[in-house]
C-alpha positions, 0 to 999 in steps of 0.5 A: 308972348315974345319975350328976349333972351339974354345972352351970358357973357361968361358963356363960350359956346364949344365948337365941338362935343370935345369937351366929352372928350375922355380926357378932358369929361375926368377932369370936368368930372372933378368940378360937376360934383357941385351944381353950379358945375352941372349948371355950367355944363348945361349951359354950355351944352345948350349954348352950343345947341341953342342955334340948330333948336331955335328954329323948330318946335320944342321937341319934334322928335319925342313923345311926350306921354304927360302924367303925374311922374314922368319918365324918359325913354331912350330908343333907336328908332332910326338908324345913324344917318349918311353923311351930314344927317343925324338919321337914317331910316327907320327901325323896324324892330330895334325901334319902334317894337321897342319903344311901343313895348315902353308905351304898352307897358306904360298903359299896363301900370297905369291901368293897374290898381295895385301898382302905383294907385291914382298915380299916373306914369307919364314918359318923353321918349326920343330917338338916339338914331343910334349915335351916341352924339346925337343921343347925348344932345337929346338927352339934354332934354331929360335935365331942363327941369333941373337947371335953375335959370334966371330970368329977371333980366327977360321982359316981354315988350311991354315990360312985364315979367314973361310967363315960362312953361316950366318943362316936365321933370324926368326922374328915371330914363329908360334905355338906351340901347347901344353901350356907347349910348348908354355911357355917353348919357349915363355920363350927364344923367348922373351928374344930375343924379337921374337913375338910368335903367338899361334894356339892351346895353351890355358893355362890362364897363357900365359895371363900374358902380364908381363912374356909373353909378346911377345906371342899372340895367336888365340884362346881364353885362357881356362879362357874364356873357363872355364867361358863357362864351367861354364856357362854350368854347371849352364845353366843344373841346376848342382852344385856339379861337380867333375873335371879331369885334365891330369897333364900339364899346359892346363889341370891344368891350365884349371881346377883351372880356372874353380874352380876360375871363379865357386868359384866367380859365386858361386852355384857350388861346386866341390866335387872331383878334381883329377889329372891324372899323366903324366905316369900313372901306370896300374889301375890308372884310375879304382882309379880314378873312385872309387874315383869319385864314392866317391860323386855319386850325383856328375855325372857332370865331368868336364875333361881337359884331352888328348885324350888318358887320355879321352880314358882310362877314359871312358874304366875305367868306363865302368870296372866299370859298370858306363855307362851312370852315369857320365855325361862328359863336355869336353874342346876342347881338347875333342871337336868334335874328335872321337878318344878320344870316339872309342869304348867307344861311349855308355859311352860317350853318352850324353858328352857335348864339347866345341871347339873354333868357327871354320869352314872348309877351303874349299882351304885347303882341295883341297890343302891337298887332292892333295898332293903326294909324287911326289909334297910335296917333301918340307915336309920332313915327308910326306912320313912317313905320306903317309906310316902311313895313307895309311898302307903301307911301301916305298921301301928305300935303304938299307931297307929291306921291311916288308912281312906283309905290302903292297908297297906303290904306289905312286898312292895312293890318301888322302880322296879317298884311305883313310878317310879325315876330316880336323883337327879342329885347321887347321883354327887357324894355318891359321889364325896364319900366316896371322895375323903374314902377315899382321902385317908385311904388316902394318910395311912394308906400315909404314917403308917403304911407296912404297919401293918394297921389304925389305926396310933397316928399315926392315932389321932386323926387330925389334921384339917389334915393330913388336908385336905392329902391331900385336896387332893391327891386325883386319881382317876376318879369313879364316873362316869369323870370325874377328881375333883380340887380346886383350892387352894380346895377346888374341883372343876373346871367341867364341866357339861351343858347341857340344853334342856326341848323339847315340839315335834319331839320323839318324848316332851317332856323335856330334851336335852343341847344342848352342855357347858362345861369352860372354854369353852362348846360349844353345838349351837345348831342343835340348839335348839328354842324355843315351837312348834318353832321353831328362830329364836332369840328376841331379848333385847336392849335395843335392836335392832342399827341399819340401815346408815347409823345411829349408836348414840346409846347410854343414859346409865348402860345400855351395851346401850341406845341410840337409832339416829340416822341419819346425814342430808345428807352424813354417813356412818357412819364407825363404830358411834357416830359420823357424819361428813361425807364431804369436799366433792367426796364424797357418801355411798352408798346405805347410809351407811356410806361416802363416792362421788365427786359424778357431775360433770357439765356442760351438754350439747349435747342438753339441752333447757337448750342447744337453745334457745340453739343454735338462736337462736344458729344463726338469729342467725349464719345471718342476720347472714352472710346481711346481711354477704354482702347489704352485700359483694354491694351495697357500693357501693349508695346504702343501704350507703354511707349506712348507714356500711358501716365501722361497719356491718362492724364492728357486724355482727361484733360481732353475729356474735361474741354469736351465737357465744358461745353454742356456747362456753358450752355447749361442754365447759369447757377451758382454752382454751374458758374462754380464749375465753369470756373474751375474747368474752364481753364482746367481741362486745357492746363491739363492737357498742354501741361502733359504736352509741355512735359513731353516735349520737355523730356524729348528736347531735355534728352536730345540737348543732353546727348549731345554733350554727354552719354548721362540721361537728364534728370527727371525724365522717369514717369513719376517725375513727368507726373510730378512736373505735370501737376506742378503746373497744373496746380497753378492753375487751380490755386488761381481759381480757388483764390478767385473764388474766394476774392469774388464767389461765384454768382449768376447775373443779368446782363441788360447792356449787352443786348440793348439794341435801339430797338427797345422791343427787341432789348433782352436781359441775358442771365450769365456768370459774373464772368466777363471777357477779361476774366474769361481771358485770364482764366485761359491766358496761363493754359494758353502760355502753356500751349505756346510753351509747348509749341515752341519746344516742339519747333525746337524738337523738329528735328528728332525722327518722326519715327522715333518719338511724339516730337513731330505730331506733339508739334503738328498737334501745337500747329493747329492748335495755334491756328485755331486759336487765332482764328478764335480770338478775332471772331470772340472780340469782334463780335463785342458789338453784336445783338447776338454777341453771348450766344456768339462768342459762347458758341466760338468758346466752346466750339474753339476748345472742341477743336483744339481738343479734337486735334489733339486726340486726333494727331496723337491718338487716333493713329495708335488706336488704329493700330492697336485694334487694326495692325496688333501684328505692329503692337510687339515688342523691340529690341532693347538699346541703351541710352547711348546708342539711342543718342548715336542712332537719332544723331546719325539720322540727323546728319543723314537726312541734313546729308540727303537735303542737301544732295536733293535726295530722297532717301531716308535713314531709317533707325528703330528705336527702343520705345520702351525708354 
């Protein structure tokens, strides 16, 4: 009947689907909430569309399966078209396996008697062609029913009221597919309140339950997804991974998912993020690799992407001789398939996937493989299916046939004449359907208890009721596993995680290495990567420090740092930081904490002490040795004359230097330090306070006869032995007021021997003397020396023959030498490693000497003549003090007389040696 359709004049048709637009669909979204807003949009949309409809049948790309209640189904059973055309070619098993999945288990439930009983599922099922635009025109279809149209003003041409075929009512949609899919419908449909049950889309933000509220979905979202992924990435050991998205809300939506969920695990760190563009110009992927290659320690790439992305990316990485240095963790949009990786399989070597939890449907693969051409007359793109997968072309009216391809039969049979493997999602799209089934035979039980058939309060059926039965849903899905949503319209998180392994492996392909519910379980030893080798690769920023190294990490990249070794004394107190370890401590071998310092002290068989020892020895065997002489020949000429009080007390201040030498190299204790306290200054006091004395007497004697015939006082042994111990005893009061201000006490010195190397750092354990205090305790007994000396030069000239003057004075002489050779040898070795043992050993052998060269210039030659010449050791002729006075002056007028001639005669004056 022809009828005219009357145009509304409030209705613009848009140029465009601008009015989606994000921007503009919120504020639209404001005024939808009424129905006349929903008729508004409608109408707009079919003005719009109307024209490109007008010309061709009612629907001539959708299934129409009629029944009691009928349901919609979305699927993309061709790919998206070049440009200008809305569809491509046809898809195998994204499509058409999906969409007979929905026909198979449309005619599971309607034949079964307990599911929905004398209630027939009927369906109108169209093609997205994997675009969302053209998804969004089609869906249009499924909310016709809705609209309230007014025809009062349409007549046919004999006036009368036009009879109008009013459209199947759709109460639930299956699908779609593809997130931006899914969204763009779920945008209408719930304006409409028309309850949505996705078996593919995955996008994060379809679970936001306050925009999309009427959609539900069977697969879990890519938030869940992420988190394994996550967990993945941590459970390798990674931290430093690049990420990969196809623009488009699954993989934008699947990469920020992952960024967020890792940015709150914390640990892993993304070095690289990229998008790949919808259309992608040539040597886009090469750019893409380079870029990765930015961060080479980053072989970890975590890639949302399409199949056909996936492709280029490993065909863009082989270009770039990268086989086997990237290290791919794909989403399920990778999964298990084998089209992504053809041809490319030894790049993708080592690829771990992950795919919802899933099983093969036994039914559906009988069903699926005994369709024909002359049975599935119900699905209208079947025969192009049947020519694409058998590679052969029917014969149409009007349609010439193509030389190069064979005729197809007819005969041909799926899984004998060509391959077979069910499509991964083919479980979820059945799922889908019976979770949408049994959620209307909840509602039917509820509204219309023992009714057979569509009751009138299912008729319409209310969508937002409708939604909460299915929200409520919980049975075993076709694969044994419970289907079930959440407040969002989730399913829960269950996946496989697969590995594509080439190497040690009876036929190369993927193998289920571990699943994640909640929490991952992964079989890392069953793991594999390029070459077989069993190794994880690394994917790090940074490679974990060696013991002993601090992290210095990377401002702004937490997973980056330098590792700085904890030098000298430091250690590792924790990951971050070094410390010093205390005074008394130095660091181990690795670093990472702090030893007791090895103490030591000088010992008796180091070479630094033998010498000293052996001096020492030499020294007290001689100076017993002449003590012994003089006891023995105490009485002789030579010992008397030599002054035998002062000569006693002038030999034990010689054997008490020689003996302080065993005490600076004996173990330091109180009592040990006690004594080198007191001796070491001691023993030299004594010796240059009876030198002192005796040069004294000779200069006082001299000065005096040359003013007078009277002796000077205190020129008697008993007063030499009184002035002797006056000044000795100034030294022994300056140590006992030492000991008292500060006793004696041993510590252990960890500065002085505290090289850079800390191995070879040691604590000496010494007396609580240091340098000055050492240099105090000699400075009185080398004021003495100098003293001494100084009256010896003054002494110079008195007769070698006479008295001690002269070897008094060669005595000081050396003495003095030796004593300025030691003091730049103590102090300029204050920096050395090896500065105790060096300046003890200079000390000591300094103090030997001098004290050697006293025993040698002064008695020595009269031991020699004591026991060699005793015919010398008589007695001489007594003189008085004044002759002795005119003799010595007379000998020193004659020898100033015989210098002066350059003579070299020599006035020779026997003294009396008894005074």
């Amino acid at each position: 009947m022809n009828y005219a359709v009357r145009t509304h004049r409030t209705m613009t048709p848009p140029s465009s689907l601008s009015l989606l637009d994000p921007r503009q669909r919120s504020a639209c979204l404001l005024r939808w909430s009424s129905w006349h807003c929903s008729t508004w949009l409608l109408w707009t949309l079919w003005a719009w569309l109307g024209p490109a409809w007008a010309h061709q049948h009612s629907h001539p790309h959708s299934i129409k399966i009629p029944g009691d209640i009928t349901l919609g189904g979305l699927f993309p059973v061709h790919a998206k078209g070049p440009s200008g055309l809305p569809c491509g070619e046809i898809k195998k098993e994204k499509g058409i396996h999906r969409m007979e999945a929905m026909l198979y288990a449309l005619d599971q439930i309607n034949s079964d008697p307990d599911l929905l009983p004398n209630i027939t599922l009927g369906a109108r099922i169209l093609d997205t062609c994997s675009r969302d635009t053209y998804a969004l025109e089609q869906s249009l279809t499924f909310v016709q029913a809705l609209i309230q149209k007014d025809t009062s003003d349409i007549r046919c041409s004999n006036g009368e009221q036009p009879i109008i075929r009013k459209p199947e009512r759709v109460v639930g949609v299956i699908g779609a597919s593809a997130s931006s899919v899914s969204i763009m419908v779920a945008n209408v449909l719930r304006l409409f309140e028309i309850p949505q049950i996705s078996y593919a889309s995955t996008a994060p933000e379809l679970s936001d339950n306050n925009r999309y509220d009427f959609f539900s979905r069977v697969v879990p979202p890519d938030s869940y997804q992420a988190q394994a992924m996550v967990d993945i990435v941590k459970a390798l050991g990674w931290n430093y991974v690049s990420t990969l998205a196809s623009e488009g809300n699954y993989g934008e939506s699947g990469v920020d998912a992952f960024i967020q969920i890792s940015r709150e695990a914390g640990g892993l760190c993304i070095a690289q993020s990229m998008k790949i563009p919808r259309d992608p110009k040539p040597g886009e992927f090469d750019k893409i690799i380079k870029r990765l290659m930015e961060t080479p320690n980053a072989r970890g790439v975590i890639i949302f992407a399409n199949e056909d992305d996936i492709k280029q990316v490993l065909e863009a990485a082989r270009r770039a001789n990268l086989t086997g240095h990237f290290k791919f963790v794909g989403s399920d949009s990778w999964g298990a398939k084998s089209s992504p990786i053809l041809d490319h399989e030894d790049v993708a070597e080592g690829a771990v996937t992950i795919l919802p939890k899933r099983a093969s449907v036994e039914g559906f693969d009988q069903y699926f493989t005994s369709r024909s051409l002359e049975n599935n007359r119900r699905n209208i793109w079947f025969a192009e299916f049947w020519e694409d997968d058998f590679r052969c072309k029917l014969t149409r009216p009007g349609i010439k046939l193509d030389p190069e391809k064979k005729k197809c039969t007819g005969n041909e049979r799926i899984g004998r004449d060509t391959l077979y493997e069910q499509e991964g999602k083919v479980q979820f799209v059945i799922d889908a359907v019976y979770a949408m089934a049994h959620a209307l035979h909840s509602m039917h039980q509820d509204l219309c208890p023992g009714a057979i058939g569509v009751c009138d309060k299912m008729d319409p059926v209310e969508g937002r009721l409708l939604l909460s039965y299915i929200r409520s849903v919980s049975f075993n899905g076709s694969a044994g596993t419970g289907v079930l949503f959440n407040e969002n319209g989730d399913a829960p998180g269950r996946y496989d995680i697969f590995q594509y392994q080439m190497t040690n492996t009876s036929s190369p392909g993927y193998r289920v290495i571990g699943q994640w519910t909640n929490n991952l379980r992964l079989n890392v030893e069953e793991m594999q990567w390029s070459g077989g080798d069993r190794q994880i690769p690394d994917s790090v920023c940074s490679f974990p420090c060696r013991s002993g190294e601090r992290k210095k990490m990377v401002k702004g990249v937490p997973c980056c740092w330098h590792c700085e070794l904890c030098d000298g004394y430091q250690y590792q107190a924790d990951e971050f930081t070094c410390e010093m370890c205390p005074f008394d401590m130095r660091p181990t071998t690795n670093r990472t904490a702090c030893r007791p310092t090895p103490i030591i002290k000088l010992e008796w068989h180091s070479p630094w002490a033998i010498i000293p020892v052996f001096l020492a020895i030499l020294g007290i065997v001689a100076t017993l040795s002449i003590i012994v002489t003089f006891i023995r020949f105490n009485d002789t000429p030579i010992v008397r004359a030599a002054g035998r009080e002062l000569s006693y007390v002038l030999l034990t201040g010689i054997f008490l230097i020689y003996l302080i030498t065993f005490l600076m190299i004996a173990e330091p204790g109180a009592v040990v330090c006690a004594f080198r306290r007191l001796l070491l200054g001691l023993g030299m006091c004594i010796t240059y306070s009876a030198m002192l004395t005796k040069t004294n007497r000779i200069y006082r004697i001299f000065e005096q006869g040359k003013k007078s015939v009277t002796p000077p006082k205190f020129i008697s042994p008993t007063s030499q032995l009184v002035i002797t111990f006056i000044l000795i005893s100034f030294q022994v009061i300056g140590v006992f007021i030492w000991f008292g201000v500060m006793p004696p006490h041993t510590i252990v010195d960890y500065d002085e021997l505290r090289p850079p190397n800390p191995e070879l750092a040691r604590g000496i354990l010494k007396c609580d003397m240091s340098d000055l205090s050492l240099i105090c305790c000699l400075s009185y007994s080398i004021v003495l020396m100098v003293t001494c000396t100084v009256y010896a030069v003054k002494s110079r000239g008195v007769p070698e023959t006479f008295n001690e003057a002269k070897p008094i004075g060669f005595t000081m002489y050396t003495t003095c030498i030796v004593w300025l050779a030691f003091v730049p040898i103590f102090f300029g070795t204050a920096q050395s490693t090896e500065k105790m043992f060096i300046q003890t050993t200079t000390l000591t052998v300094s103090m030997s000497l001098s004290a050697s060269v006293s025993l040698g210039m002064l008695y020595i030659p009269k031991v020699y003549v004591i026991i060699f010449h005793p015919e010398q050791n008589v007695q001489k002729r007594k003189r008085s003090f004044k002759a002795v006075v005119q003799a010595a002056t007379m000998s020193t007028r004659l020898s100033q007389k015989s210098n002066s001639d350059k003579q070299n005669g020599e006035t020779k004056m026997e003294p009396d040696r008894t005074q």
